[in-house]
N, C-alpha and C positions, 0 to 999 in steps of 0.2 A: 443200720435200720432195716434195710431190705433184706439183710442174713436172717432176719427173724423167721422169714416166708416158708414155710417147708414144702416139700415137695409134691405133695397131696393139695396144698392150699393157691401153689403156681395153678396145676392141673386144671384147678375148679373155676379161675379165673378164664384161663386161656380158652375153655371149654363151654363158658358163658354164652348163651343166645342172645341176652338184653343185657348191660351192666346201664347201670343208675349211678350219676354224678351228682352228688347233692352238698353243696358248698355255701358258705358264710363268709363272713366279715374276715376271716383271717385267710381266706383267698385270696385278698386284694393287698393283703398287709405291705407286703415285696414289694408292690408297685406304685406303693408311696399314699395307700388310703388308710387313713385309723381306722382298726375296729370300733366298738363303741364303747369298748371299756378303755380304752385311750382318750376318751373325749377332753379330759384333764390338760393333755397335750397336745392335741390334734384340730380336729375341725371345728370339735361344740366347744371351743375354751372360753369361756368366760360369757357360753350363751346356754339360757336355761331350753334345752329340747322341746320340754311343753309349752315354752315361748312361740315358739318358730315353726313347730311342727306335729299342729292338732288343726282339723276343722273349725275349734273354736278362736285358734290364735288368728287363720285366716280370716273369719266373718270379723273379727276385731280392730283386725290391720294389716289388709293381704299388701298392702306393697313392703311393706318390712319383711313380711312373708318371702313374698315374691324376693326382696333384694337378696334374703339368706342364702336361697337355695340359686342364685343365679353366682353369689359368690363361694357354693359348695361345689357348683358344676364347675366355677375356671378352673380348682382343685383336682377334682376328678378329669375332668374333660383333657387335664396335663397326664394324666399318667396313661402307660404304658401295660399293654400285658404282658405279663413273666412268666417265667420258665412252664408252669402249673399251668398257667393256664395254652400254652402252647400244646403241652404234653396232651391235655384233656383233648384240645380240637385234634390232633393228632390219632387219638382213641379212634374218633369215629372211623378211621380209615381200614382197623383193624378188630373190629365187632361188626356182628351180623347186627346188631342195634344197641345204639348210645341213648338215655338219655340224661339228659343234664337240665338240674334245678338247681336254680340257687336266690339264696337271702339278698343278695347284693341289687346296687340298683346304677350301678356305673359302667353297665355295657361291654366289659374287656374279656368277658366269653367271646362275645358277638367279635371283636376284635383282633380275636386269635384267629376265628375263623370256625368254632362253635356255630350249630344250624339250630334252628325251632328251640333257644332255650327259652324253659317256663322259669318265668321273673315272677317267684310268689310276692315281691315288697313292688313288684313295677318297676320302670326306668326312669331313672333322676333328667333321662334328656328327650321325653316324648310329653305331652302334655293332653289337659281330658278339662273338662268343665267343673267349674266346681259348682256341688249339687247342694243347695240348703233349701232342701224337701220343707221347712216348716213352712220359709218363707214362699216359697212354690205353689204349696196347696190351701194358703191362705190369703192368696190373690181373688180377685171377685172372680174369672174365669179358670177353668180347672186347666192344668200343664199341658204339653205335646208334649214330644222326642222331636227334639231337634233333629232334623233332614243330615246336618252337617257334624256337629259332636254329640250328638247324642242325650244332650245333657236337655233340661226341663225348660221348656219356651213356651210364649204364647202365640200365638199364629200374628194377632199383629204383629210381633216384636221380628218375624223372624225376614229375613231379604232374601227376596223368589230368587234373584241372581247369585248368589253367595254358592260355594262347591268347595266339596271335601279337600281338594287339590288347594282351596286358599287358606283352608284350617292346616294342612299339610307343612306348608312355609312356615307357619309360627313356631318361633323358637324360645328355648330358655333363657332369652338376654335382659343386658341393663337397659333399662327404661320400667316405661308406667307397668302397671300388669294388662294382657292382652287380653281383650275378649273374640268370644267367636264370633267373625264374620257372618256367620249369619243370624243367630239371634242374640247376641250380646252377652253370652253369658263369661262372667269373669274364667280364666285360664288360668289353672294351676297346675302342677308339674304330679304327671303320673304315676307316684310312687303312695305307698301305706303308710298313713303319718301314725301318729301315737292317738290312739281311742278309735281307730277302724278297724276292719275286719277287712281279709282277705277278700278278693274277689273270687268267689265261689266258683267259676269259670277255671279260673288258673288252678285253685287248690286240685279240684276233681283232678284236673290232668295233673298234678302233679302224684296225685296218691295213685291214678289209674297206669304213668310211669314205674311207681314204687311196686304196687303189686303187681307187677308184670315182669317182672326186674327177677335175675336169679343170682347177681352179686349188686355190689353198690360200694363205693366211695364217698366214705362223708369224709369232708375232707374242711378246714379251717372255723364246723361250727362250736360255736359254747354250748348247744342245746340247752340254752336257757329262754328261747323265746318260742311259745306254742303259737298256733299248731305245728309250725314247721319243723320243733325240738321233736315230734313223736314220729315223723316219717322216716330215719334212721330205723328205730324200734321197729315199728310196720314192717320194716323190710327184714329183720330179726326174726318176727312172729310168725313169716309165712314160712321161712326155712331159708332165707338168701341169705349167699353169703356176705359177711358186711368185715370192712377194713375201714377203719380210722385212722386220718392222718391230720396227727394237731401238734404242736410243740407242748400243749396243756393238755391233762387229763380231765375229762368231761367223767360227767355219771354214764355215757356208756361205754368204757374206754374198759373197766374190768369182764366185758362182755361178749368180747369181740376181740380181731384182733387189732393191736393198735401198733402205729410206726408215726414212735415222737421225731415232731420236726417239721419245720414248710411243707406249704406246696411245692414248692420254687424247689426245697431242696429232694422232697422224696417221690416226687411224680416224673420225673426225668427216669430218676435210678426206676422204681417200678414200671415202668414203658419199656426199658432195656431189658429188662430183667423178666418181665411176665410173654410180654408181645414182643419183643423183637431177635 
């Protein structure tokens, strides 16, 4: 895999001011999480996605909601980071600058020991209000910003004594679904379900990482899901250099260069082989 590297293309890596980590679903593969084309087998089996993980399935039936996704976390919250993802935290020690984006939302960057990673999908283990803007602005008095989540309250609803540090505590567990201590608003789990949009926040910093970046590792994605399929390409179109590492060939894989196989198995060998 790593013999492919020639000697010019070591050079460019080693010689890198910023390198870009931008990772997917087959990041996690190693450490016991399905992609999502595994769903057949893995975590969605036998449940339909648009069931469990839209805005709409929650206003319908957030504690089923709620229940999936607390029984997606004992899943993930079991696993371990691997090889890949060790090797990545390990990067930062040998770049004048790392950064790392990824699709994933099970925290095992943060784990390895990864600093400031941009979570364009969110974290499956932090939680945010959930916002139904109709029903918000069709109240007799018009919304706040909640002091405490953020999310859309009415000054009655919300309690003078309630602090961020009690919203802090609430976690993704079994029980009812939580609301925010201070103005009641139902608690669902921070991540991009199916019919959102990214948070514009994150995206910028991730493309303002990509265009600053003079090499990049995409590393376990399909590039099948936009926007974050085009930031790869982005980082093509300025001049960076881009290395793919998939066991599957993707639409950018004839483009670039590519090194079929894991993370787990070709981010160890390329850390020996480029930096050490």
């Amino acid at each position: 895999m790593i013999a492919t590297l020639n000697a010019s293309l070591i050079d460019r890596l080693r010689r890198a001011q910023h390198l870009a980590v931008f990772t997917g679903a087959g990041m996690s593969a190693e450490s016991g999480i399905p992609t999502f084309r595994d769903r057949l087998t893995g975590l969605w089996a036998h449940t339909d996605p648009t069931e469990v993980a839209t805005p709409q399935a929650f206003r319908r039936d957030p504690q089923r909601v709620w229940d999936w996704h607390v029984h997606l976390a004992s899943t993930v919250g079991a696993a371990q980071p691997n090889a890949g993802h060790k090797a990545i935290a390990e990067l930062a020690g040998k770049q004048p600058r790392l950064s790392v984006v990824t699709q994933n939302i099970d925290s095992l960057h943060q784990a390895a020991g990864s600093r400031d990673v941009i979570e364009l999908h969110g974290n499956l283990f932090r939680l945010k209000p959930f916002i139904d803007e109709d029903a918000a602005f069709a109240a007799a008095e018009p919304p706040v910003i909640c002091r405490v989540c953020d999310g859309y309250a009415a000054w009655r609803d919300c309690d003078p004594w309630a602090s961020r540090e009690d919203f802090a505590r609430l976690r993704l567990a079994a029980g009812p679904v939580p609301c925010c201590p201070c103005c009641r608003a139902r608690l669902r789990p921070d991540v991009v379900w199916f019919n959102e949009m990214l948070d514009p926040q994150v995206l910028d910093a991730a493309m303002n990482a990509v265009d600053a970046c003079d090499a990049m590792l995409c590393i376990g994605a399909s590039l099948e899901v936009e926007p974050a399929a085009s930031l790869p390409w982005r980082a093509l179109r300025r001049g960076a250099t881009v290395i793919e590492i998939n066991p599957q060939p993707t639409t950018l894989t004839p483009h670039v260069t590519a090194l079929p196989g894991t993370a787990a198995q070709v981010l160890p060998q390329l850390l020996a082989t480029v930096w050490n």
